[in-house]
C-alpha positions as CSV (number, residue, x, y, z in Angstrom):
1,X,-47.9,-5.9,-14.2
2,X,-46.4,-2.2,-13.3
3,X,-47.0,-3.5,-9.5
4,X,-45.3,-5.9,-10.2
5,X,-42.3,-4.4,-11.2
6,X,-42.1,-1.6,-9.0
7,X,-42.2,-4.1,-6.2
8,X,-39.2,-6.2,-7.7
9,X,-37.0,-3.4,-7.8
10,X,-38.1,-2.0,-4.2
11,X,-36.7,-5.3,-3.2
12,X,-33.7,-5.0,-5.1
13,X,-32.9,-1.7,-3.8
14,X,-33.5,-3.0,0.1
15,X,-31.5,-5.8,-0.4
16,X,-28.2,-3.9,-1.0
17,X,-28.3,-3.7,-4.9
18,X,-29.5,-2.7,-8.3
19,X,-30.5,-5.3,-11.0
20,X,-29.3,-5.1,-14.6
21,X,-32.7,-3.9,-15.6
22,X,-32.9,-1.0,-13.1
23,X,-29.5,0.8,-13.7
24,X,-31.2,2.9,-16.6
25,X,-33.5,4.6,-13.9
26,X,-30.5,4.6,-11.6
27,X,-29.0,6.9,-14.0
28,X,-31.8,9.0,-14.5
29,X,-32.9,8.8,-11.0
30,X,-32.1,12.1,-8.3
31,X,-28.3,11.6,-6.9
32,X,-28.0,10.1,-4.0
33,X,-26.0,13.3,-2.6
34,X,-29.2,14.9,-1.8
35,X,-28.8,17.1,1.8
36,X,-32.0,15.5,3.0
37,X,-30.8,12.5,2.6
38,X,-29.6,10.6,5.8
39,X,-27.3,8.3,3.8
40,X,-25.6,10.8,2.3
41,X,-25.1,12.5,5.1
42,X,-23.5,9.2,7.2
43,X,-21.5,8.7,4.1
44,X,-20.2,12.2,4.1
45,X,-19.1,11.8,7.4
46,X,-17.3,8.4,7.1
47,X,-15.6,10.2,4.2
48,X,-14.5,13.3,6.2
49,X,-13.2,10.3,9.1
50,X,-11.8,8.5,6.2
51,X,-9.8,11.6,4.9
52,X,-8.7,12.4,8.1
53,X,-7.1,9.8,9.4
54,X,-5.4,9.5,5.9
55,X,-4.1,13.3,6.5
56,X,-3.2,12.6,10.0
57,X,-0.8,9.8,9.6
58,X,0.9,11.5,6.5
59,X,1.5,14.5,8.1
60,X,2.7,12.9,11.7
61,X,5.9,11.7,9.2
62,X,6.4,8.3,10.2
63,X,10.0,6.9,10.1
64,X,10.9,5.3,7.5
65,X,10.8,1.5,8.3
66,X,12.9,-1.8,7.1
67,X,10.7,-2.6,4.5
68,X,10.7,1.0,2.9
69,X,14.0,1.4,3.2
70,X,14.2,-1.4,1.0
71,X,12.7,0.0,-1.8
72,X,14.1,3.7,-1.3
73,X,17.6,3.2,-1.2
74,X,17.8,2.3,-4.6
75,X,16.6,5.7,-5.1
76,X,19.9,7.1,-4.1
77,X,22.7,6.4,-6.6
78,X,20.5,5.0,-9.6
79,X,19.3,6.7,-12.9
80,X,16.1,5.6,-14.7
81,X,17.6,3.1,-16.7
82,X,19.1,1.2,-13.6
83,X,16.2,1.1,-12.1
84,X,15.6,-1.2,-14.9
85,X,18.1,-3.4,-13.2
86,X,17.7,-6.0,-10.5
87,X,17.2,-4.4,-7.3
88,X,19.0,-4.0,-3.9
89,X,17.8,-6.0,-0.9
90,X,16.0,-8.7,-3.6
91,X,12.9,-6.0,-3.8
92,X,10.2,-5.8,-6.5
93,X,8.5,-3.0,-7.8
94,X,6.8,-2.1,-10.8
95,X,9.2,0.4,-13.0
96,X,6.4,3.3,-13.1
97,X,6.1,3.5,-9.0
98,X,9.9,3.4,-9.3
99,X,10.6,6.2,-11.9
100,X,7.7,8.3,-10.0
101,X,9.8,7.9,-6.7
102,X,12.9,8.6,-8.5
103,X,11.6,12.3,-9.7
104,X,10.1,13.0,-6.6
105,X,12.9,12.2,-5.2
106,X,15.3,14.5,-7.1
107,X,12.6,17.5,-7.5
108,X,11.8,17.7,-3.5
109,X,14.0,15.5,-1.5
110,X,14.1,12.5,0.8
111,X,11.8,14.2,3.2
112,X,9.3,11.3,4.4
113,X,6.3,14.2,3.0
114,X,8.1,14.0,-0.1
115,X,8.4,10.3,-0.9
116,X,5.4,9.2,0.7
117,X,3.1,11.9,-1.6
118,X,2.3,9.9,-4.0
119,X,1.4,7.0,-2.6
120,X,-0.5,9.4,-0.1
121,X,-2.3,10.9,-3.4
122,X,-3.0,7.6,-4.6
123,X,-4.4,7.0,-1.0
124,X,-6.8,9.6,-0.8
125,X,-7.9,9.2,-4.7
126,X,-8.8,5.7,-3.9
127,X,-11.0,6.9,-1.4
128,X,-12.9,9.0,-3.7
129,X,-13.0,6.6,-6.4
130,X,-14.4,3.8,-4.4
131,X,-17.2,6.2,-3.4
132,X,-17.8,6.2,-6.9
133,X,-17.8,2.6,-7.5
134,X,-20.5,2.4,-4.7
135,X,-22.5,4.7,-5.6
136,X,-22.5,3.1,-9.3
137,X,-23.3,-0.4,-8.0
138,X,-24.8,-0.3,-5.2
139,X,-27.8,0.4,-3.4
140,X,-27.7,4.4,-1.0
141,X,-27.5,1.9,2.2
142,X,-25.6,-0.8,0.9
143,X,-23.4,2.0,-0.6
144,X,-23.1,3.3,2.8
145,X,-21.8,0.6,4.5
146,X,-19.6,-0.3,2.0
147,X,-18.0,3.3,1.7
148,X,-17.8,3.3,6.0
149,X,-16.2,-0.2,5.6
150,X,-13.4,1.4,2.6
151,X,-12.9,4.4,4.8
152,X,-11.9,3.3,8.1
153,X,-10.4,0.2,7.0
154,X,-6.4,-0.1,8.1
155,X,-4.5,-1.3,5.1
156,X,-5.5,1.3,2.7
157,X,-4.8,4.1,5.3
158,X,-1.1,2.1,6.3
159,X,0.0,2.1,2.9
160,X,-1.1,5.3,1.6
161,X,1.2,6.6,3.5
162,X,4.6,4.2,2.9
163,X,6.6,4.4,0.0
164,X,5.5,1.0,-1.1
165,X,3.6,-0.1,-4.4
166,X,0.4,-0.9,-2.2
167,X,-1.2,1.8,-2.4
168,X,-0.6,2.3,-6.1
169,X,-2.2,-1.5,-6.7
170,X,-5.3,-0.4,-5.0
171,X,-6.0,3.1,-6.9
172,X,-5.2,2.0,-10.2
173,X,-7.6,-1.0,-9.8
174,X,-10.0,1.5,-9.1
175,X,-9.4,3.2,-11.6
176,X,-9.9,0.2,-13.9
177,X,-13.4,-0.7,-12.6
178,X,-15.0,2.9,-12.3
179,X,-15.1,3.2,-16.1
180,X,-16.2,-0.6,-16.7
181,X,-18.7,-0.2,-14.3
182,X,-19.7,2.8,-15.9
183,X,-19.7,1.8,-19.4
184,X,-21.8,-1.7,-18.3
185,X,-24.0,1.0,-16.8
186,X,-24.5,3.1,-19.9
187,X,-22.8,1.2,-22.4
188,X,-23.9,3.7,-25.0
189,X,-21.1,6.3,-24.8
190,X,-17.9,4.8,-26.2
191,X,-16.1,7.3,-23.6
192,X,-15.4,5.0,-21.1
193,X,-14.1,2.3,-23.5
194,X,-11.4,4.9,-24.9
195,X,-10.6,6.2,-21.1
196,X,-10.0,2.4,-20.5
197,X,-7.8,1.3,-23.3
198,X,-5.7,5.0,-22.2
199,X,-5.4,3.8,-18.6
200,X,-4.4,0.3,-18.6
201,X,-1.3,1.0,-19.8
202,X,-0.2,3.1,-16.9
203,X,-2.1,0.8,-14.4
204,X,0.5,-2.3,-15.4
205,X,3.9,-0.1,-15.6
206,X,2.7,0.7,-12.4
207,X,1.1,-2.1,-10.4
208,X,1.7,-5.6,-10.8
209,X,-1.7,-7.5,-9.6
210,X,-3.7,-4.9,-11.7
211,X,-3.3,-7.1,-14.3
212,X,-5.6,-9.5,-12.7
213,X,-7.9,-6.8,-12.6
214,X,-7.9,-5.7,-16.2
215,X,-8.2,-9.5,-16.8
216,X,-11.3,-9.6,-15.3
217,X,-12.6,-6.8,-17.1
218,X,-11.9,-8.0,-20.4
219,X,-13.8,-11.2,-19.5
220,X,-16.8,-9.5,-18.4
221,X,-16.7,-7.1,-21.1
222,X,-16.9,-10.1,-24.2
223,X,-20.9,-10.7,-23.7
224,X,-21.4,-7.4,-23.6
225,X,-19.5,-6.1,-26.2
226,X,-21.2,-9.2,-28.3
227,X,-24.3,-7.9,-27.6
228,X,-24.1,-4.8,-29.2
229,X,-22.5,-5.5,-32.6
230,X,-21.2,-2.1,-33.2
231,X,-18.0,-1.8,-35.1
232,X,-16.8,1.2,-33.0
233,X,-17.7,-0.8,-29.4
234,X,-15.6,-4.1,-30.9
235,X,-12.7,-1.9,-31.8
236,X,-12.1,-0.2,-28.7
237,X,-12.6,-3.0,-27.1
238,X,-9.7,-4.5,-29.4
239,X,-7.3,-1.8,-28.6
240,X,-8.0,-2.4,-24.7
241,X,-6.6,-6.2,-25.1
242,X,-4.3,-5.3,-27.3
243,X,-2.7,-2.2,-24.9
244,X,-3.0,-4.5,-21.9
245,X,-1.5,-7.8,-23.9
246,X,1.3,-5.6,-25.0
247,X,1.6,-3.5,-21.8
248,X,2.2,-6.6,-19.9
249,X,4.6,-8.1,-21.8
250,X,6.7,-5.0,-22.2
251,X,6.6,-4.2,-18.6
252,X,7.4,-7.7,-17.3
253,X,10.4,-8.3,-19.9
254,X,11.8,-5.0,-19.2
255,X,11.6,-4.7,-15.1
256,X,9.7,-7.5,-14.0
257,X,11.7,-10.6,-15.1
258,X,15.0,-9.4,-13.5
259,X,13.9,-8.6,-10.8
260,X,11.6,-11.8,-10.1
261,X,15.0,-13.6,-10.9
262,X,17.2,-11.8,-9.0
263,X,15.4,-12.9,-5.9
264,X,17.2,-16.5,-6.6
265,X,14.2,-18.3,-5.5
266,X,14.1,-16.3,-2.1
267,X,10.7,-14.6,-3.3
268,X,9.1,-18.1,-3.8
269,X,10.3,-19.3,-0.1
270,X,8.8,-16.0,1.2
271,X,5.2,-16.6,-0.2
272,X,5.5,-20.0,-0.2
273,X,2.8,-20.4,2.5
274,X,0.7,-18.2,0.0
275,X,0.3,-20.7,-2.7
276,X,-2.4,-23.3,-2.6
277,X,-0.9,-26.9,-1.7
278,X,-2.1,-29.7,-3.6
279,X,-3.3,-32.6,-1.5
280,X,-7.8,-31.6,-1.7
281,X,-7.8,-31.6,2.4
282,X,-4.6,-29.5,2.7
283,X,-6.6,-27.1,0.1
284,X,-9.7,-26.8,2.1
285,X,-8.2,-26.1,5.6
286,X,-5.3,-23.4,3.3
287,X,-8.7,-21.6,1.9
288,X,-11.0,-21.8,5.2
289,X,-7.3,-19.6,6.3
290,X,-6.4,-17.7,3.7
291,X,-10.4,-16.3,3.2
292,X,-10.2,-15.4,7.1
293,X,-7.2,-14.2,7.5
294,X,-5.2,-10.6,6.4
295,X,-6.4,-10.7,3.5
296,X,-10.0,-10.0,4.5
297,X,-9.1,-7.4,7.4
298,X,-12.2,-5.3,6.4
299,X,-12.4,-2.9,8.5
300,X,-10.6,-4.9,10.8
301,X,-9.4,-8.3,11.2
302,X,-6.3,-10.1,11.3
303,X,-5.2,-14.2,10.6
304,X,-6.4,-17.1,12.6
305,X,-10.0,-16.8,11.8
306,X,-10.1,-12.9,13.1
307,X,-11.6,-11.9,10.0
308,X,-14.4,-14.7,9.8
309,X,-17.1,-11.7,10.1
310,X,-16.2,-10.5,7.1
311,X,-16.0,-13.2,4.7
312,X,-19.3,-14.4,6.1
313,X,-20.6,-10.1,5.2
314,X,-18.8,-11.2,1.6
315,X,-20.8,-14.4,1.2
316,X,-24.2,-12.5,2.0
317,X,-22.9,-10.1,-0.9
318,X,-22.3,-12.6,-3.4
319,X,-26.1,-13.6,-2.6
320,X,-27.5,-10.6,-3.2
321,X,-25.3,-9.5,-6.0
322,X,-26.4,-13.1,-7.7
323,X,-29.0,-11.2,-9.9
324,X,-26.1,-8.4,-11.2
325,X,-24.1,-11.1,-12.7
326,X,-21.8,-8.3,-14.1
327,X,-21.1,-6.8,-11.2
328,X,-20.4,-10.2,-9.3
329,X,-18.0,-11.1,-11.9
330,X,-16.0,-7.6,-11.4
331,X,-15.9,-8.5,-8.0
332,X,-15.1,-12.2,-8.1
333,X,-12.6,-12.7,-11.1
334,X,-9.6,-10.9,-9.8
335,X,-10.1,-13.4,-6.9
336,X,-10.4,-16.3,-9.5
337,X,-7.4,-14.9,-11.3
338,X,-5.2,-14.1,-8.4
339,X,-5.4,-17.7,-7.2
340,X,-4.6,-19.0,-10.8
341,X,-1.4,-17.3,-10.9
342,X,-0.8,-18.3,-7.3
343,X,-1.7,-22.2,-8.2
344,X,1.7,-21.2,-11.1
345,X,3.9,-19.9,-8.0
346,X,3.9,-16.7,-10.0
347,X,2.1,-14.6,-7.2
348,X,0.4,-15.1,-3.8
349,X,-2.9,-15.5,-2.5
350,X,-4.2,-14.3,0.9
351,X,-2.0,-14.4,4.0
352,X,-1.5,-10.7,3.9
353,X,-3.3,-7.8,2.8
354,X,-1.0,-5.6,1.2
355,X,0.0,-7.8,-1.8
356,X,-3.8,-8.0,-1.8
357,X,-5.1,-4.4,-2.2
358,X,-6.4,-5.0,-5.7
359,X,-9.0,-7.3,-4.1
360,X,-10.0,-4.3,-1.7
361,X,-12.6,-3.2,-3.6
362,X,-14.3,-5.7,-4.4
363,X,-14.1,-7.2,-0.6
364,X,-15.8,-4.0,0.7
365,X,-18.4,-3.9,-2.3
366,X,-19.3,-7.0,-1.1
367,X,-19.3,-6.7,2.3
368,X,-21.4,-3.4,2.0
369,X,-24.0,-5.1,0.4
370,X,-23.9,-8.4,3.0
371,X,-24.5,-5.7,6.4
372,X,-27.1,-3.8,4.2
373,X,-28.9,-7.5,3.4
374,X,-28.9,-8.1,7.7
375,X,-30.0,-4.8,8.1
376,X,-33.0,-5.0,5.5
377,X,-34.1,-8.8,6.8
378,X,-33.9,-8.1,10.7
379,X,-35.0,-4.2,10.5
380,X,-38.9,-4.6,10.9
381,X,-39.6,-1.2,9.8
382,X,-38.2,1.7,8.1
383,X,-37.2,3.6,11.6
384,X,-35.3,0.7,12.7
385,X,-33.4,0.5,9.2
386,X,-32.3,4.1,9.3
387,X,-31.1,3.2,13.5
388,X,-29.6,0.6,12.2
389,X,-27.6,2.3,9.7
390,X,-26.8,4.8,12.2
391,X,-25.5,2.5,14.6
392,X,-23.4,0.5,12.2
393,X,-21.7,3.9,10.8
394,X,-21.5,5.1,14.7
395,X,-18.9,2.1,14.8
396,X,-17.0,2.4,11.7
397,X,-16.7,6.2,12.8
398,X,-15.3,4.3,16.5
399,X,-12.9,2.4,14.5
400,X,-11.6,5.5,13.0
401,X,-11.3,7.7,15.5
402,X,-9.6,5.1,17.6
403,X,-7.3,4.4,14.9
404,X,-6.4,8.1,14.5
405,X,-5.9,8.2,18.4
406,X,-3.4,5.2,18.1
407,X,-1.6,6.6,15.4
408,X,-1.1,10.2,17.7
409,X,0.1,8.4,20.6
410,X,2.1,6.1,18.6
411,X,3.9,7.8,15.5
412,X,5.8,5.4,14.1
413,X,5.8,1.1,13.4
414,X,8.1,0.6,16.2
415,X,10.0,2.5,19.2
416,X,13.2,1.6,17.1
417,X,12.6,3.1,13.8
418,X,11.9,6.7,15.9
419,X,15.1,5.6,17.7
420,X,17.2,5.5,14.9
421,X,16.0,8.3,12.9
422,X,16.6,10.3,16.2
423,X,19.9,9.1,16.2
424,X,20.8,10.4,12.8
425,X,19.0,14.0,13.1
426,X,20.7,14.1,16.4
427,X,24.6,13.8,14.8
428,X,23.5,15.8,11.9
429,X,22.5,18.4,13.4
430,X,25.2,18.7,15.9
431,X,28.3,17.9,13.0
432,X,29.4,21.0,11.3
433,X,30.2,21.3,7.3
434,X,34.1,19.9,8.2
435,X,33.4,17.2,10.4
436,X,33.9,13.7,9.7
437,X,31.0,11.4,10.0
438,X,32.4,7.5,9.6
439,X,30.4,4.4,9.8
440,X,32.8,1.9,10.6
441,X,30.5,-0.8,8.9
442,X,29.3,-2.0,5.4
443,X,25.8,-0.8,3.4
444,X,25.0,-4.4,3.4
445,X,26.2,-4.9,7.1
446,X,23.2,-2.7,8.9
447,X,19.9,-2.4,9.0
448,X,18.3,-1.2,5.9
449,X,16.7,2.6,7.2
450,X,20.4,3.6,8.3
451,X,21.6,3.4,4.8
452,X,18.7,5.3,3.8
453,X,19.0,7.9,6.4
454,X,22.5,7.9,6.7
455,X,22.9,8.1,2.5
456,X,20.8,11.3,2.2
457,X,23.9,12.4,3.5
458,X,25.9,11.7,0.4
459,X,29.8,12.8,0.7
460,X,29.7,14.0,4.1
461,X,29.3,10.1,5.1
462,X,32.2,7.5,4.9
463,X,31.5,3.8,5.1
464,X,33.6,0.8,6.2
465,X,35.8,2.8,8.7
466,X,37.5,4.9,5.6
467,X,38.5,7.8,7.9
468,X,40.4,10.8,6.1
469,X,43.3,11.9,8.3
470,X,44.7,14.0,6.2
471,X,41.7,16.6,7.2
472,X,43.1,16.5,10.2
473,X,46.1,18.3,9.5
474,X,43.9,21.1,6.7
475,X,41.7,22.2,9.8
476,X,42.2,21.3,13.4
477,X,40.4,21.0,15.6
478,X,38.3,18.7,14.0
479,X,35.4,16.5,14.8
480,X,35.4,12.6,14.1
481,X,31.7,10.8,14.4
482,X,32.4,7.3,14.7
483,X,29.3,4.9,14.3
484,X,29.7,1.3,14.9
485,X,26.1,-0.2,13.6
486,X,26.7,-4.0,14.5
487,X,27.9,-6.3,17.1
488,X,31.2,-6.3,16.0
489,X,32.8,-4.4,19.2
490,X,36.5,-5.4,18.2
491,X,36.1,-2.4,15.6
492,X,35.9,0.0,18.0
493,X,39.4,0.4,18.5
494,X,40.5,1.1,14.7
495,X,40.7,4.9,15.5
496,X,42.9,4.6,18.4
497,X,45.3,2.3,16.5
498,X,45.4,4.1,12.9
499,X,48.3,6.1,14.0
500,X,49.7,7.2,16.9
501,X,48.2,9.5,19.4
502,X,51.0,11.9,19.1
503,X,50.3,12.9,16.2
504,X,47.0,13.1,16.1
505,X,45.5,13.3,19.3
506,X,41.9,12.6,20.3
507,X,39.9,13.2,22.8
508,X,36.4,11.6,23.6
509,X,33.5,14.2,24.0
510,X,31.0,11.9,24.1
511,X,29.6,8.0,23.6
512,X,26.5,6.9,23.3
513,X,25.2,3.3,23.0
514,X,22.1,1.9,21.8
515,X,20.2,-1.3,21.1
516,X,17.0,-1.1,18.6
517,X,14.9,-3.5,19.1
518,X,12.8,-3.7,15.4
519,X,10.8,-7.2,16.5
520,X,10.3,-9.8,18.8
521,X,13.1,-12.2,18.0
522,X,16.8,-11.5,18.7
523,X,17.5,-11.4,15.0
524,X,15.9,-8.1,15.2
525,X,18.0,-6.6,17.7
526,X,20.2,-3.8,16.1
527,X,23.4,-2.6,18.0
528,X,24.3,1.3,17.5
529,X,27.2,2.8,19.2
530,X,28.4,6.4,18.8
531,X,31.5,8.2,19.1
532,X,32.2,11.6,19.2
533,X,35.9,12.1,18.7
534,X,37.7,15.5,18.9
535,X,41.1,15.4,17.3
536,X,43.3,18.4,18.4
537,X,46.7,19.6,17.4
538,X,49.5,18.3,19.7
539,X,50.5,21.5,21.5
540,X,46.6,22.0,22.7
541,X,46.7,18.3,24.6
542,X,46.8,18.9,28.2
């Protein structure tokens, strides 16, 4: 009967994961981060490749890019309260990531270091936390593979360093399932119930699709929590669906439902493609897409079926993981509840991976676990497993060096967002304390990371041509910076024709012209001129 036993779980721990019934020697078995150990060492090392490339981009600055831009120019004239309000360019946000921004903001500037750190620290926390998850759940080669998989994969890294709420959905879903895993593992220590009922609070104030996450753990909690019949388990159980219930409703009432309205419907047309249709054969071919698309670019990927590898690495998962019905659930229900609320129009499903990132985890869990099944049932002996996980962490490692080698060559999301931050830098640092720096165009006229840049700036920036000649006559000579950011050439002559040239003479000393190209379609062709007046007194014109 022992024999019997022992063999069950060596095939549960070959196959990628740890029955219900073996966790309680897991947790009394050595760590896995023994120095002998070959898998901790691979795992150490697509940790250290995983860190790096996280450091790399953060510290190579990218610009700031449209879709940044949208979110941090509301960072410029608001207070914490407005930020309550419906915000500029239709954006939402959750209010926590917002008011985080805000203080970073204020405290160290609009440096891109300073406003991308905490979506950086989020970044590299989620790497360490999804370690843990692994290690909890899985298997030391199935664990591997899924920690190579988290570490080199593209979307985490991308938006760990943008100041976007991506990377914020991702960590504090993490941060959700490392103490319910955890407390399904042990369920003895009411710790873990307390640390959960404390976080979920902070994970919906600052992430919107966590909720689908804390759902799920409620759901899989309920048997458990049966089980046990303690009056301390059931009450802290209590106070976690009574903080998320409450938690939700006060942070979607207060932020969330102006700004879902303010979008006037535009938000709905935008994801449309993301909600399930209704006729059964348009449903089919939408999920056949959807499950090989962005969503599932694990490690890599992309849509059109370019992420089929990994869905079909997810399905072997689900397989293996069929005996660990808890864990499968974790895994599965934020799926199951993310495509409810897309079925409702309330938020998408699939089609990209960044409004996905709550589903990271449990995509990589999975897929972890699929490679270490193939491993384990076409490895004939124990030295081809261990080649076999070398090889398949040799090319994880490959996908991150050669993502870190992109990322040096090619700083920034396109030539035209370098362009333009080169072009502000470049009159900033030439215009003195007195100079006049005028764009003769509207906020809501140009593209979205001039208004960022360009606002930083504050007073020494006038909009919509407003040019104060009276500073003309306080401290000749004087330098005028003219920027025209459209196509609307017929504004370039509102200098020469606000007054007459005798009085207020100007000389050119230099014009530049510049078209940013930010995509592929014309629509994303941005015109920049710039002029660089110099007004003299009238007796110094020659």
């Amino acid at each position: 009967m022992f024999g019997r036993m022992e063999t069950t779980k060596s095939r549960a721990n070959k196959a990628g994961y740890f029955s219900l019934d073996s966790w309680p020697n897991l947790a009394s078995a050595p760590p896995p981060t023994s120095t002998g150990s070959l898998t901790w060492k691979l795992t150490a090392a697509l940790l250290a490749i995983g860190l790096a490339w996280r450091l790399l981009r953060y510290f190579l600055q990218f610009p700031v890019w449209g879709d940044e831009a949208f979110i941090v120019v509301n960072l410029l004239d608001r207070g914490y309260l407005d930020l309550l309000k419906p915000l500029d360019y239709k954006q939402v946000a959750p209010v926590l990531f917002l008011w985080s921004e805000l203080t970073v903001y204020r405290l160290l500037g609009g440096s891109e270091l300073a406003i991308r750190r905490l979506p950086f620290l989020a970044g590299v926390g989620s790497l360490f936390l999804f370690w843990r998850l692994a290690r909890s759940t899985l298997n030391h080669a199935a664990a591997l593979l899924a920690v190579g998989i988290f570490a080199v994969s593209y979307y985490p890294i991308r938006h760990s360093c943008e100041v976007k709420p991506f990377a914020f959905d991702l960590f504090w879903s993490l941060a959700l399932l490392v103490p319910a895993v955890n407390w399904l593992v042990r369920p003895n220590p009411w710790g873990w119930l307390a640390l959960l009922a404390a976080l979920v609070p902070m994970a919906l104030g600052a992430s919107y699709p966590s909720i689908f996450v804390a759902g799920a753990v409620s759901l899989v909690f309920v048997p458990a929590v049966w089980q046990k019949r303690e009056p301390k388990t059931w009450v802290l159980f209590a106070l976690y669906n009574l903080a998320t219930g409450i938690s939700f409703l006060i942070f979607y009432r207060t932020a969330g439902v102006e700004q879902f309205d303010s979008t006037g419907g535009t938000t709905n047309w935008y994801w449309s493609e993301w909600f399930p249709p209704a006729k059964p054969i348009e449903l089919v071919q939408w999920l056949a897409s959807v499950h090989t698309g962005n969503m599932m670019a694990y490690p890599a990927g992309g849509s059109g079926g370019a992420s089929a590898l990994t869905l079909i690495l997810c399905l072997l998962g689900i397989w293996q993981l069929w005996r660990n019905r808890s864990i499968l659930l974790l895994c599965l229900l934020p799926f199951g509840l993310t495509f409810l609320a897309a079925a409702m129009h309330h938020y998408p499903y699939g089609g990209s991976a960044r409004v996905a990132q709550h589903l990271a985890p449990a995509i990589c869990l999975l897929a972890g676990s699929g490679a270490a099944a193939l491993i384990d049932r076409f490895a004939k002996s124990e030295i081809a497993r261990r080649r076999s996980l070398v090889g398949v962490s040799a090319m994880l490692a490959i996908i991150g060096i050669a993502g870190m080698v992109r990322d040096w060559e090619r700083p920034y999301k396109t030539s035209a967002d370098a362009q333009l931050r080169d072009i502000v830098v470049g009159i900033t640092g030439q215009a003195k304390p007195d100079d006049q720096i005028v764009v003769m165009d509207s906020p809501e006229e140009v593209a979205s990371p001039f208004v960022w840049y360009l606002g930083q700036l504050k007073d020494r920036v006038a909009w919509r041509g407003q040019i104060d000649w009276g500073r003309f006559n306080d401290s000749p000579p004087h330098n005028l910076w003219c920027l025209y950011l459209t196509r609307d050439l017929s504004r370039r002559d509102a200098v020469m024709s606000a007054l007459p040239p005798a009085q207020h003479p100007l000389v050119l000393a230099g014009h530049e012209e510049f078209n940013l190209q930010f995509g592929q379609s014309y629509e994303t062709l941005e015109h920049c001129e710039v002029f660089h007046w110099l007004c003299l007194q009238p007796g110094n014109v020659r």
